[in-house]
N, C-alpha and C positions, 0 to 999 in steps of 0.2 A: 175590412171594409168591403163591401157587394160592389162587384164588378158591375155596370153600367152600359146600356147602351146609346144613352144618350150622346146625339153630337154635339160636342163643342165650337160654336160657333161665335158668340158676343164674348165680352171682356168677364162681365160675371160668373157666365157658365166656365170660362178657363177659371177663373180663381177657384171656384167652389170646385172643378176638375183635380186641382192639384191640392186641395185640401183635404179633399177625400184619403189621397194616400199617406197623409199621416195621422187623419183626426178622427174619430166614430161620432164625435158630438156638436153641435152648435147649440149655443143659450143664445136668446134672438129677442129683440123687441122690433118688429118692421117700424119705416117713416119712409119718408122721399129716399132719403141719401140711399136706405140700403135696400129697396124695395127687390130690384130687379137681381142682385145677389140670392135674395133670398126663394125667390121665383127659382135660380137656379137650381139650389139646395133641393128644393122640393122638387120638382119635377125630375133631377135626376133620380133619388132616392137614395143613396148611398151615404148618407150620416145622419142624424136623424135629430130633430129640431125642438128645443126645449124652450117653449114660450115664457118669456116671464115677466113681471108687470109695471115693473123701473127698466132703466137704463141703468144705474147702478146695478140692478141685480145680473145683467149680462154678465160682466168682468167678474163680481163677485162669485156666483155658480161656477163660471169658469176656472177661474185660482178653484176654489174648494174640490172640484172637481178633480185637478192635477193633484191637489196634496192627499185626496184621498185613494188614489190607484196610481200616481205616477206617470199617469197618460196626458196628452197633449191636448186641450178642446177649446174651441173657439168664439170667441163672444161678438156678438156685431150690432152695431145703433146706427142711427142715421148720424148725419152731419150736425152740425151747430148746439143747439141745447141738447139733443140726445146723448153729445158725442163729451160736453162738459159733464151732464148728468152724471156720467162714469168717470170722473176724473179719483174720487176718492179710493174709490174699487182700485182703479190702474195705480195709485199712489200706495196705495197698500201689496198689490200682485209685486212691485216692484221694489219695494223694499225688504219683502219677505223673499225675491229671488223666485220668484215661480213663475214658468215659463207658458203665456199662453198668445192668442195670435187675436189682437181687436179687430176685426173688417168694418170699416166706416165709411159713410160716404163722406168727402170732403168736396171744397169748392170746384167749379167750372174747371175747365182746362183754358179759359179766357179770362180768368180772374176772378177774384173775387165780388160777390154779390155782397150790397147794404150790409144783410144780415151774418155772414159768413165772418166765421174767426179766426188766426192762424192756429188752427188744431196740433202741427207739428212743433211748434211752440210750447203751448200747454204740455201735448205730451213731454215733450224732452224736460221741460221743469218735475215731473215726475218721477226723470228715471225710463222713460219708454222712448226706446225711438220707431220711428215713423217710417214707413217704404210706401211710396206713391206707384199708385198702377197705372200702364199706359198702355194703350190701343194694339201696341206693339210686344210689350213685353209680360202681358198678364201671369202666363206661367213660371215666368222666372222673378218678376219680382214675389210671386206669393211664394215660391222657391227659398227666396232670399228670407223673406218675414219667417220661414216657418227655421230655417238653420241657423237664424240669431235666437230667433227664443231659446230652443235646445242646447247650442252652442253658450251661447253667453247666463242661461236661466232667468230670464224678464221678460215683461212682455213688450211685444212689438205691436206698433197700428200699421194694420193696412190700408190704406187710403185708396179709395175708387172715388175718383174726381164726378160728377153729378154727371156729367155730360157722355160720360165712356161707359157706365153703369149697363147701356142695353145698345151696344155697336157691334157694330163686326171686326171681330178678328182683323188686326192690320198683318198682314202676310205669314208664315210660316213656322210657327213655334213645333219648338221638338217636342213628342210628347210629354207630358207630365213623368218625373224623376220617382223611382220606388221609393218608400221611406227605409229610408236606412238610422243607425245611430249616429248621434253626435255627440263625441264624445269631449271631455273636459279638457283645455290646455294640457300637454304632460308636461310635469314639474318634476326634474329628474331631482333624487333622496342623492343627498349627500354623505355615504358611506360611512365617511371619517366620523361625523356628528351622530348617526345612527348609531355605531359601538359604542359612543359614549353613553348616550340615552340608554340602552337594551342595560351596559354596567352599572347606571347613575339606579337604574328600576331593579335589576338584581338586589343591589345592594340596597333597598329601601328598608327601613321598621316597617311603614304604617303606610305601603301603596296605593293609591286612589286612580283608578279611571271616570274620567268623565265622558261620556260621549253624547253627542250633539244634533241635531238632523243632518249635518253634513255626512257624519258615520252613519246613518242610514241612506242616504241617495247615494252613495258611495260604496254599500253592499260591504260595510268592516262588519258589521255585529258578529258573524262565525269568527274572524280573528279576533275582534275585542274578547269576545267573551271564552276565549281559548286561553289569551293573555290573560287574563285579570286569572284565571283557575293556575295557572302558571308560576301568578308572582303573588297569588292568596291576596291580591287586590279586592281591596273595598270597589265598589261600583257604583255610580250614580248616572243621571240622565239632566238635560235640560229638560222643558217643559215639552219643547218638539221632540226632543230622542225618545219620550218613556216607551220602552218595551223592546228598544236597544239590545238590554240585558235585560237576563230571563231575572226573577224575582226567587232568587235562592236565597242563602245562606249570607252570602253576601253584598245582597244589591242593597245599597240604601233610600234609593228612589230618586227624586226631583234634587236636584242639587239648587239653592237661592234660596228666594221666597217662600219656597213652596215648601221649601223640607220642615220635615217634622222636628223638633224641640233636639230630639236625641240623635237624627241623622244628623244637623246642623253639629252638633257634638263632637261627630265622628270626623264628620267633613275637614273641622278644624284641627283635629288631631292627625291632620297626614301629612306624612315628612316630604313625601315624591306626588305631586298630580300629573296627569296625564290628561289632558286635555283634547277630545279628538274630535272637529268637526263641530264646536261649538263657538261661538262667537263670545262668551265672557262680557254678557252686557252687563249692565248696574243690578239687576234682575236676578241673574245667575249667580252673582257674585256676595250679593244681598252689600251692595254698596260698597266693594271696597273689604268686608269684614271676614269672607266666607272662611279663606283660608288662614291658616296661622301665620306668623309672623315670619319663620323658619322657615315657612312648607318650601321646595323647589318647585315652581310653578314651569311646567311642557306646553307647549302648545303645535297641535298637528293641524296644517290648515294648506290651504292651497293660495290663498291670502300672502301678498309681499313683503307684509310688515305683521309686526301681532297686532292681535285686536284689542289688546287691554293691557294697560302699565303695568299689571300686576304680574305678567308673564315674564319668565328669566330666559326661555328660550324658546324661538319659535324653530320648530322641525317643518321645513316645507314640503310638501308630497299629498299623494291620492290616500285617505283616510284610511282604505283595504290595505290598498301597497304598504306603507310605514307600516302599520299592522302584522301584516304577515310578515316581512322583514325583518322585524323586534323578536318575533316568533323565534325564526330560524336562529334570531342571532344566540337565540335563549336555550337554543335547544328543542323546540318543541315546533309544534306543526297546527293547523288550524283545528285538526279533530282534537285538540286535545292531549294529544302522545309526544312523544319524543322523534323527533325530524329524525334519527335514521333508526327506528323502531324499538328502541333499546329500552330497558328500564330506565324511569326516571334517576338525573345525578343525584348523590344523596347532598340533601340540604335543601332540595328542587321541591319537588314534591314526591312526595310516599302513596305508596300504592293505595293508601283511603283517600287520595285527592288534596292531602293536610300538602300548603307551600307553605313556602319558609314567612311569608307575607302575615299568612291567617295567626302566625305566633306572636308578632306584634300587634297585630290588632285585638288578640287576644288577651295580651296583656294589659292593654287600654278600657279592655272592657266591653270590646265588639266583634265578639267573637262569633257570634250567630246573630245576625241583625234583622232575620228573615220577618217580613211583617215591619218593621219599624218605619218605612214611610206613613202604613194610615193608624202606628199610634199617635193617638190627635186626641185629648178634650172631646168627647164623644157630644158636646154639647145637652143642654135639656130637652124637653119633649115643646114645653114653650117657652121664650124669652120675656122677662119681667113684666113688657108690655102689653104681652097675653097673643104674641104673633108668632112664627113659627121661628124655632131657632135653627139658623142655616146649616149648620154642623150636622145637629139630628138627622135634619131634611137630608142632606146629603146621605150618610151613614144609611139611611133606610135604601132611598134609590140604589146604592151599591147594592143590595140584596133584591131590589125588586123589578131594575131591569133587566133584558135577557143580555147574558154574555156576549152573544156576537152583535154587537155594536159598535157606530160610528159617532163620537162624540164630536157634537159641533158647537163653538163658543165663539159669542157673540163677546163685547168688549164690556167691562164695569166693574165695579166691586166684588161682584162677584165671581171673578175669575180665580179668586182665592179658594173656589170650598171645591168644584169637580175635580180639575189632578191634583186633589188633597183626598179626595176621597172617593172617587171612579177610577177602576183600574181601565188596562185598555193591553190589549195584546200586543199593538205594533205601533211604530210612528203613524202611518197613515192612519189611525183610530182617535185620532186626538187633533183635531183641527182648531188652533185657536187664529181664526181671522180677526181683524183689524189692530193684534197686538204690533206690529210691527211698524206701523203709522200710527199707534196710537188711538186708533175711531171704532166707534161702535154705530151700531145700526146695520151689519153687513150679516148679521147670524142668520135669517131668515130667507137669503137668498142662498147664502151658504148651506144651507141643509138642503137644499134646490141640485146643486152643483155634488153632493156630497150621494145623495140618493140617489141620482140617474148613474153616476160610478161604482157604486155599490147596493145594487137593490136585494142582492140576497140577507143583507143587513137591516138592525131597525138605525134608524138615524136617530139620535139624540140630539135635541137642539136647547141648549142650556143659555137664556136671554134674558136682560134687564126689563124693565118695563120700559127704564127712556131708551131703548136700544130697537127692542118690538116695534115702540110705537113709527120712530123713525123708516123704519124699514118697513109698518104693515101694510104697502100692494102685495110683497109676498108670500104673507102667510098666504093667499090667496094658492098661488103658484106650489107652497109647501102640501098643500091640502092634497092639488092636482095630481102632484109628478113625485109622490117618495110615496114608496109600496106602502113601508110601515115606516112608522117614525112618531116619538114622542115629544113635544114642544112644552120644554120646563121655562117656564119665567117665573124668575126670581122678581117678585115682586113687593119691592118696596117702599113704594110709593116717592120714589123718590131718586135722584142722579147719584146715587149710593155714594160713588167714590169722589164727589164734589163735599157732600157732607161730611165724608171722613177728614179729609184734607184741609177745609178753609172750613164750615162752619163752625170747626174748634177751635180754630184762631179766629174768631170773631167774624169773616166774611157776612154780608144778610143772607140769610139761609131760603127766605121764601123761593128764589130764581131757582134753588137748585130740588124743589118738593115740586111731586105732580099726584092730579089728584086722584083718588084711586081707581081706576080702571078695571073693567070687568074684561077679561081675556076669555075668558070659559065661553062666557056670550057671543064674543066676537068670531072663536072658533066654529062653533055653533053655527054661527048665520052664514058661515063659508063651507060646511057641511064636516066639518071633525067633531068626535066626539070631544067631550071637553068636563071639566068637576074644577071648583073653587076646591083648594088645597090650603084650609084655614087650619086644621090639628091633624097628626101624623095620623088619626084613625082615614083621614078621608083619602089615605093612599090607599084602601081599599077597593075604589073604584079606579085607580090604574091598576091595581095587580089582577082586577079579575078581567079587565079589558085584555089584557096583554096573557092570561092566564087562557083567555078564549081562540085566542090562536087569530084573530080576527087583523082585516089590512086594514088602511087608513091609517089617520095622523088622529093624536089625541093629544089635549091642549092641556096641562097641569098649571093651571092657574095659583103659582103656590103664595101666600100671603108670608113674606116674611118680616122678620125688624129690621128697624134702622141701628138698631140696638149692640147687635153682636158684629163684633168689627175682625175684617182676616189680619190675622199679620202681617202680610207684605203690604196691605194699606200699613197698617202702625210703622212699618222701616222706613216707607216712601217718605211719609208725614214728619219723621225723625231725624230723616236724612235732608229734608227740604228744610226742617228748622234747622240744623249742624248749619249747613250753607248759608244760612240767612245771617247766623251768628259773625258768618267771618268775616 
């Protein structure tokens, strides 16, 4: 952050003083409540202000922002309906655990006005709590708001009461605090439990790690994946972990939903999991079915209880720490080698890297599984109905967008076909917002928040039509502020995953069809390049855009069916009739 020579003198200018030292970014929509905050921002210079054309899309940029680099940025709205406007965003930042900082105007410091709502209310039903600023304590309480976000991973409001927004300083604050880290509770590893676990994994046939987003903010992936070469561990990922583990020999990819026919195979054949930094929702688990009946299910978390019944023992501790500990207790070290430099024990692993693990699995049948998450049904070129079939569509994009990409997903049906069929390097490359709350409409600001964190990147923003439409002030803002960036809508003509789910049980289907929308046009008139995407020839005109080296945002209007349905919709749909039955 640039040093400043701005004086601090009003209640705003301290806040935006002491946010300077831990944040580079604000996503901003000005009104009353946060007029004079954001006066501050600006005239000091020192973070630098990301317009965008909702209030929802504040909070939204903001999360997508932190999940795409891991840094801290700040969103701000006025008071009253600005400040509801973003309640979905804040409902979503906080159940997904991601830590960012809301600055909002709220009521007087004499009361509330007619129009005024208790905002600390709303928030807290969310999951966010609220820090109020006062005349006196400006830099400590934005202090306070920015060391819970970090500390506890959610996000916090900071409240600037209407009336304090442009005052003076009431007496003498220290200056603003360096940023420093803040780090997680330490949950000390219980020894005894740990030798059992490092024996229960030695001794396994058919080893499986799972790792989670928690194993990537947590800095395990060099120990997991030192382990799993260790114990000849299968490997998998949730949908947040993919790129966890590197994609050898033995990763299987996405573990739930999402896995491929033959990883789901594998998944079920393992006697020991290992579960690390992954919460085991219905998703992951594919309902209950993932693992085998036998399997011994681990769970590494920093969570009090486990997260899912299905678990026999939770290991409590820091995702790295259990990790590297399992290591040592194994013999081995995080590079890979033997903890005191020696050749590997025999039985361990053999000097081509073979553990005693890859012999069970070998015998199973999965011995080299490299590649087996995207074998998938490669789909047709069109679907029956003569629209495009989403498989295909997918399967081509793997090849025709550029590598260093940031995938951004919006919420729908279609959540099934990109981490089925887009690779992605790292956690941070795979951003799916509003799974976590459930909502869609958030993809369009998110590729907002995802491009100002990473502009050396193209941003991929992967959206429904009814999710686009919800959200479209920002394609506006998408156009503006992402160097380069591609906008895939999956366009169906319709609430895809309402049709899958109740139009086949009978529901009336009209509420859930919308009629067909021209997206290419709308791009267009906001100034991105843009092509209807009705047959896989017409990916021609992104590859030669993208092929031209050229900036800007290009709008892939893709026409697809109602037709061709993902699988994890068919498990939902299967698992919701099981339920209905009992």
């Amino acid at each position: 952050m640039p040093a400043t020579a701005t004086a601090v003198s009003t209640v705003s200018a301290a806040v935006a003083a002491e946010l300077e030292q831990h944040a580079d970014d604000v996503f901003a929509l000005m009104g009353n409540g946060n007029a004079w905050f954001l006066d501050a921002v600006v005239r000091r210079g020192a973070m630098r202000l990301t317009a965008v054309r909702h209030e929802a899309a504040t909070v939204a940029a903001a999360d997508a922002y932190h999940r795409a680099s891991g840094r801290l940025a700040i969103a701000t709205t006025t008071y009253g309906p600005g400040f509801t406007n973003a309640i979905t965003p804040l409902a979503e930042a906080a159940q997904a655990r991601v830590p960012l900082v809301m600055v909002v105007g709220d009521q007087p410091t004499g009361g509330p006005r007619p129009w005024d709502v208790d905002q600390a209310a709303l928030a807290s039903a969310v999951g966010a709590p609220t820090v109020v600023v006062g005349a006196g304590n400006a830099r400590a309480a934005t202090r306070l708001a920015v060391e819970t976000a970090l500390a506890e991973r959610r996000p916090v409001v900071l409240a600037i009461p209407y009336d304090l927004g442009h005052v003076e300083l009431a007496g003498d604050e220290k200056p603003p605090s360096a940023a420093g880290t803040v780090e997680e509770p330490f949950v000390s590893i219980d020894a005894e439990q740990l030798a059992g676990v490092a024996e229960l994994l030695d001794g396994a046939r058919r080893p499986l790690l799972i790792a989670g987003r928690g194993a990537h903010l947590a800095g395990a992936a060099t120990a997991l994946r030192a382990l799993a070469a260790r114990l000849g561990a299968r490997t998998a990922s949730s949908a947040l972990g993919s790129g966890v583990f590197a994609p050898d020999h033995r990763h299987l990819g996405i573990t739930g939903g999402f896995a491929s026919e033959r990883a789901a195979a594998a998944i079920e054949q393992a006697d020991v999991v290992l579960v690390v930094g992954a919460g085991l929702n219905q998703f992951q688990t594919r309902f209950g079915d993932a693992f085998g009946a036998d399997a011994r299910v681990l769970q590494v978390d920093l969570a009090a209880t486990a997260t899912n019944p299905r678990v026999d023992e939770l290991v409590r501790g820091d995702a790295r720490l259990v990790a590297e500990a399992l290591l040592a207790l194994l013999g081995a070290d995080a590079a890979g080698g033997q903890a005191d430099g020696g050749a590997p024990a025999s039985g361990d692993v053999d000097s081509s890297g073979y553990a005693s693990g890859d012999a069970g699995w070998e015998a199973a049948g999965f011995g080299d599984v490299t590649g087996v998450h995207f074998d998938r049904e490669p789909g047709d070129a069109a679907a029956p109905d003569g629209r495009l079939d989403p498989r295909s569509l997918f399967h081509a994009l793997e090849r025709i967008l550029p590598e260093d990409r940031v995938i951004v997903q919006d919420g729908g049906h279609f959540i099934g076909w990109a981490p089925t069929h887009l690779s992605v390097a790292d956690p941070e490359r795979l951003l799916m917002v509003g799974t976590a709350f459930q909502t869609i409409g958030l993809g369009l600001p998110s590729a907002v928040g995802a491009g100002v964190a990473r502009p050396e990147s193209t941003v991929v923003l992967v959206s429904g039509d009814g999710g686009a439409l919800m959200g479209l002030a920002d394609l506006d803002s998408v156009v503006r502020t992402v160097r380069r960036g591609v906008v895939v809508i999956v366009n169906d003509a319709a609430y895809g995953a309402e049709v899958h789910q109740y139009a086949v049980r009978g529901v009336a289907e009209e509420p859930m069809l919308i009629e067909q929308v021209d997206f290419a046009a709308l791009g267009r008139g906001l100034g991105a390049e843009a092509a209807v995407i009705a047959s896989l020839d017409d990916l021609a005109e992104l590859e030669r855009w993208l092929a031209s080296g050229a900036e800007g945002v290009f709008v892939a209007d893709c026409r697809v069916s109602q037709q061709v349905v993902a699988p994890y919709i068919v498990e939902i749909r299967e698992a919701a009739m099981r339920a209905a039955e009992r």
